[in-house]
C-alpha positions as CSV (number, residue, x, y, z in Angstrom):
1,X,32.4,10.6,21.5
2,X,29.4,12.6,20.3
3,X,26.7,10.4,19.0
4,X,25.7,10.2,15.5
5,X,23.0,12.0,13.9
6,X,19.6,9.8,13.5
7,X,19.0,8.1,9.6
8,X,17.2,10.7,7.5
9,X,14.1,8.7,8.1
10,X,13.9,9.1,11.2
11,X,14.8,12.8,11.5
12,X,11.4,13.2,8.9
13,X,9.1,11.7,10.6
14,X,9.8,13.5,13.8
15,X,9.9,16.4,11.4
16,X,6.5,15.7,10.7
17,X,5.3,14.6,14.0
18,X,6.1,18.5,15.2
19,X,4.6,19.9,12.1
20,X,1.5,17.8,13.4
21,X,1.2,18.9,16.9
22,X,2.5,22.8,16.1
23,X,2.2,23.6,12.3
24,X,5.4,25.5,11.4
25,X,9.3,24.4,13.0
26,X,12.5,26.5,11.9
27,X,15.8,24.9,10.4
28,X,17.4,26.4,13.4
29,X,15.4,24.2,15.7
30,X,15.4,21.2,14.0
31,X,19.2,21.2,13.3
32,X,19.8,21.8,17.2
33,X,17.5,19.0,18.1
34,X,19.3,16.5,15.9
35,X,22.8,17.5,15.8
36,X,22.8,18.0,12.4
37,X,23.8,21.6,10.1
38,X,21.8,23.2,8.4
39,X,22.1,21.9,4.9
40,X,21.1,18.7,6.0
41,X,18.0,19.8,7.1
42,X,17.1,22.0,4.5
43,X,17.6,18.9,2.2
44,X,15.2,16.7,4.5
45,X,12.7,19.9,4.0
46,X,13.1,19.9,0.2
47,X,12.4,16.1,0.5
48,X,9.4,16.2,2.4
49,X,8.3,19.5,0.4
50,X,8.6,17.0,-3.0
51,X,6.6,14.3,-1.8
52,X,3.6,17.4,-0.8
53,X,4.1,16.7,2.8
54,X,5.0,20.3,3.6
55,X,5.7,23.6,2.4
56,X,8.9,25.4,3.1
57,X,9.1,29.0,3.9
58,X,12.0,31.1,5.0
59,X,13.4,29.6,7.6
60,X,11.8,26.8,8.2
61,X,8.3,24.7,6.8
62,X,4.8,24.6,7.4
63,X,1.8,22.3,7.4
64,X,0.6,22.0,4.0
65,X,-2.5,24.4,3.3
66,X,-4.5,21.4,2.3
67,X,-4.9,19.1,5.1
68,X,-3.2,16.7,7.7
69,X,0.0,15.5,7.0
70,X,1.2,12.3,5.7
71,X,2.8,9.9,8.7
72,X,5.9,7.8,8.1
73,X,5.5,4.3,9.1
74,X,9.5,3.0,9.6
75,X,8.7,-0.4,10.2
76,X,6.4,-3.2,9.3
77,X,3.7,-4.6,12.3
78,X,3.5,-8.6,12.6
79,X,1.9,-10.4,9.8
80,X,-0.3,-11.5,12.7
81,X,-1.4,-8.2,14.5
82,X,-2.0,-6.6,11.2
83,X,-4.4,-9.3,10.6
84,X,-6.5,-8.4,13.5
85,X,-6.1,-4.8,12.9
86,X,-9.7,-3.6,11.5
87,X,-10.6,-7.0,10.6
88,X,-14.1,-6.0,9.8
89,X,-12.9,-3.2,7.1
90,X,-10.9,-6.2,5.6
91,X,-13.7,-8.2,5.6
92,X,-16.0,-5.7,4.1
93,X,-13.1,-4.9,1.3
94,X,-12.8,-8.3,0.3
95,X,-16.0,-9.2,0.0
96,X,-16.5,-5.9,-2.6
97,X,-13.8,-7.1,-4.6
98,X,-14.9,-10.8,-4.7
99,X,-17.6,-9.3,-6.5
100,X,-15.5,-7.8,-9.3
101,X,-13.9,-10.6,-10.3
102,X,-17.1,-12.4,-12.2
103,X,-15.6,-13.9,-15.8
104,X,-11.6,-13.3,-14.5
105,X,-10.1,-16.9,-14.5
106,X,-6.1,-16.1,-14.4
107,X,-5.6,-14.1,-11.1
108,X,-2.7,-12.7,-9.3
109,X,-2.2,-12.1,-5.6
110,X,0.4,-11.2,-3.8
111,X,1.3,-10.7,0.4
112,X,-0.9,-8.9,2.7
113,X,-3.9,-9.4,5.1
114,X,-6.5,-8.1,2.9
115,X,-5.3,-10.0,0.1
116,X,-5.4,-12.9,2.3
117,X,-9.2,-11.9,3.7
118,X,-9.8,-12.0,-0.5
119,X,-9.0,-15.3,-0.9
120,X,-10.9,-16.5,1.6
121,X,-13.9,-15.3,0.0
122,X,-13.3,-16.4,-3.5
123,X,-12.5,-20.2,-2.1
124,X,-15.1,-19.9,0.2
125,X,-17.9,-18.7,-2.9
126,X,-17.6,-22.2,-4.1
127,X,-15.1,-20.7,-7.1
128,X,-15.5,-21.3,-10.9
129,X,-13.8,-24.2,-12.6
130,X,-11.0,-23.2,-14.5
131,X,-10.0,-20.8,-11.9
132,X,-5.9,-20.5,-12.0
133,X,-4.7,-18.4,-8.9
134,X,-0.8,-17.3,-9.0
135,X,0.9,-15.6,-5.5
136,X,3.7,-15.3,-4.0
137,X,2.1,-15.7,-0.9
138,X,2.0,-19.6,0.9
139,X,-0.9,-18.2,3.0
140,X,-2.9,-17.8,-0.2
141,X,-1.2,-20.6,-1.9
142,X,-2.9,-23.0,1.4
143,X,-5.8,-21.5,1.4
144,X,-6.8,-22.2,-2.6
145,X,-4.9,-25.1,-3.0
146,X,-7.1,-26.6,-0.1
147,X,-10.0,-25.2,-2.2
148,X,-9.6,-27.1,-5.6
149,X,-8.4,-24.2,-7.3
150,X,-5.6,-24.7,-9.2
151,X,-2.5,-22.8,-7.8
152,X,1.0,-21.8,-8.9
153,X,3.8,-20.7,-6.5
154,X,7.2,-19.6,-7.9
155,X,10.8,-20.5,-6.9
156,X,12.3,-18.1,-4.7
157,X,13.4,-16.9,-1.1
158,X,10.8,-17.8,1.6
159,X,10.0,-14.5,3.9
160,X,9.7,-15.9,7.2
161,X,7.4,-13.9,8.7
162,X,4.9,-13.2,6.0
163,X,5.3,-16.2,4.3
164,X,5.9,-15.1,0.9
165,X,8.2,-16.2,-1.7
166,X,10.3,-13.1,-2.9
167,X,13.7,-12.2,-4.9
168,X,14.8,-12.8,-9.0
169,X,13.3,-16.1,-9.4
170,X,9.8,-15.1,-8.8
171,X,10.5,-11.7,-10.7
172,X,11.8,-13.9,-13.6
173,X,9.0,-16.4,-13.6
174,X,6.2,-13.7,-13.4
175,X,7.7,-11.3,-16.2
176,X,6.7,-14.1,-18.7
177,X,3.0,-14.7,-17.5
178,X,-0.1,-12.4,-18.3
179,X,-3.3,-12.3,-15.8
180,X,-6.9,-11.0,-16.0
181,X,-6.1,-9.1,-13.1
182,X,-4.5,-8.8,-10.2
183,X,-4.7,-8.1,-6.5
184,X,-2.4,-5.8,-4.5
185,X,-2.3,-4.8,-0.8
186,X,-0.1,-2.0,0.5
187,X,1.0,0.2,3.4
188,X,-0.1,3.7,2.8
189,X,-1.7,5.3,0.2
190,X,-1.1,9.3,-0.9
191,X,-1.2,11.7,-3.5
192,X,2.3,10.5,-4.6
193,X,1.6,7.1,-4.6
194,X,1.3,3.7,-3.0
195,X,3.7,2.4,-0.5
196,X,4.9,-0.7,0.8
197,X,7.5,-1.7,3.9
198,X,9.5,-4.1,1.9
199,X,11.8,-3.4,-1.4
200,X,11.6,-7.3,-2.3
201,X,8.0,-7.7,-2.3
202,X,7.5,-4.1,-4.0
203,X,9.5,-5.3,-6.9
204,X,6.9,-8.2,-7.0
205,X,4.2,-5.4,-6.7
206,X,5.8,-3.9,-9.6
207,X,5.8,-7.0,-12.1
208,X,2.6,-7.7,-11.2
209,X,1.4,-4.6,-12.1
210,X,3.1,-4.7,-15.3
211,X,1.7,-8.6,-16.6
212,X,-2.1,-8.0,-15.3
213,X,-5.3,-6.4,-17.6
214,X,-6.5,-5.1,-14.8
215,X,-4.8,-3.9,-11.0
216,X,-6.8,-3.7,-8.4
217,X,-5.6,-2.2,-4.9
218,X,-7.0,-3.0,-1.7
219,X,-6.6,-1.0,1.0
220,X,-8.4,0.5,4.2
221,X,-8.8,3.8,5.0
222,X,-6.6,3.6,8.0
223,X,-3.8,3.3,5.1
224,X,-4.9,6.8,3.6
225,X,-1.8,9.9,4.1
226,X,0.7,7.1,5.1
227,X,4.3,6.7,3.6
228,X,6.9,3.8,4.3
229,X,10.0,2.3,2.8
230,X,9.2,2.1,-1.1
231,X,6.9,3.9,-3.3
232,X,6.1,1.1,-5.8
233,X,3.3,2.5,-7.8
234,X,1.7,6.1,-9.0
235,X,-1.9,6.2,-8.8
236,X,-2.3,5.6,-12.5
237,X,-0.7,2.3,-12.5
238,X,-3.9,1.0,-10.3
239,X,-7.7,0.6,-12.2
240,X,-9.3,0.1,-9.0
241,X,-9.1,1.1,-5.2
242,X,-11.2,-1.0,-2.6
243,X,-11.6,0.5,0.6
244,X,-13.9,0.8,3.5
245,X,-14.4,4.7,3.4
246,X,-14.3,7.6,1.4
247,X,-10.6,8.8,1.6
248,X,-9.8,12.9,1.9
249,X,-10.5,15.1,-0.6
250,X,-7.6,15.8,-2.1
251,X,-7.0,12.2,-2.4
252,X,-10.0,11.4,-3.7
253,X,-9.1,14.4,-6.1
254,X,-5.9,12.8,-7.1
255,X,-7.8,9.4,-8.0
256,X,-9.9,11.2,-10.2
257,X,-7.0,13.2,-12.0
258,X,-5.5,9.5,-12.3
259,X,-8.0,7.9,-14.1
260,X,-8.4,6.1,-11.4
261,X,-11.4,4.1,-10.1
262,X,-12.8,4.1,-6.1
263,X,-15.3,1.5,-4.9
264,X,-16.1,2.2,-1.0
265,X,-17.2,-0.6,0.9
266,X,-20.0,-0.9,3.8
267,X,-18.2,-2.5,6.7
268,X,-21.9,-2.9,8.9
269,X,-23.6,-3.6,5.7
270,X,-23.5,-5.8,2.8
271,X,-20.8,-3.8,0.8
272,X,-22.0,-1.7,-2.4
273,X,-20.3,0.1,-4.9
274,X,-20.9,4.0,-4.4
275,X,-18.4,5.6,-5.9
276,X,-16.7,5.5,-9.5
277,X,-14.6,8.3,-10.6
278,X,-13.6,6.5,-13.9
């Protein structure tokens, strides 16, 4: 029995790992290497061409004209490694933010290692009275609840791994709340917008998005041209990206054309603001 054809995910991302390493591939070639006709592949190419990741020609595609490709990330690294990975950066992102919230007492967070790295500095910075903190994250919840700060954690299906609460409950819950801002982590960030791993936390993303004055993304730069499961937010959704350093051109271009705002974080130094493109 001939074996079945890899999911289209998979076939894209090694679609893009060849444009990488040798800048053009044909439909013939691809379609051989994956068992797979024709019109299949030309309808992974018209996917990929959509999301600005390559540009067909006859034949086949090419790299983009404008600069590396985006990367496909399939599936999500432990809560744990991702912690340690570029812990400085995190550090350096959070404590940027921390400073931006001066005067914002009803805060949303949700999952992610940088969001976590952020609430350690607000509980740590001796935080204001009055302070209300809502997540879906127990991590956070620990962390601010151990503070003084006066937490709220919805009903809902616990996420073993990273520890979040997720599914209708909290969707329901948080659709009737407003907050002065809130705090968003994510998987890659492109032109076409930002990405988690998870559907059930980016529907979380999404409500918080929709009940906050202000959304504020953090997000270091080893996230910049990287895809994964669920686009859950165009650039214009987000007032605000922290990060550690200035992100590609065109990126940069697209926050701009978004309305967008950048702050770039020092990770040696005490981190500044240097950039505002709102």
């Amino acid at each position: 029995m001939a074996a079945s054809p890899p999911p289209a995910q998979i076939r894209m991302e090694a679609i893009l790992a060849r444009l990488n390493d040798g800048g053009s591939i044909t439909v013939s070639e691809i379609a051989r290497s994956f068992g797979i006709s024709d019109m299949t592949v030309r309808r992974d190419l018209a996917e990929l061409e959509r999301n600005g990741l390559l540009e067909r020609v006859h034949g086949g595609a090419v790299a983009p004209l404008r600069g590396p490709l985006a990367v496909i990330d399939d599936a999500e690294p432990a809560f744990e490694q991702r912690l340690r990975h570029n812990a400085p950066a995190k550090r350096a992102i959070a404590m940027a933010a921390a400073g931006l919230l001066t005067g914002r007492m009803t805060l949303a967070m949700d999952v992610g290692t940088t969001v976590l790295e952020l609430a350690r500095r607000v509980v740590s910075d001796k935080p204001p009275k009055g302070l209300r903190l809502f997540t879906n994250s127990l991590r956070v919840a620990q962390l601010s609840a151990r503070a003084g700060v006066t937490t709220y954690l919805p009903g809902g299906l616990v996420r073993g791994e990273e520890m979040s609460l997720t599914g209708q409950a909290v969707i329901a819950e948080y659709s009737n709340l407003y907050f002065d801002a809130v705090l968003l982590g994510a998987s890659g960030l492109t032109e076409e917008g930002i990405f988690d791993y998870a559907p059930e936390e980016a529907e979380i993303k999404r409500v918080f998005i929709k009940r906050a004055a202000q959304r504020i993304l953090l997000i270091d730069a080893s996230k910049f041209r990287r895809l994964s499961t669920v686009c859950f937010a165009s650039l214009s959704d987000i007032d605000l990206v922290v990060t550690d350093a200035p992100p590609p051109d065109d990126l940069v271009e697209a926050l701009k054309q978004a309305g967008t705002g950048l702050v770039v974080a020092d990770p040696v130094a005490e981190p500044v603001r240097v950039q505002d493109l709102v």
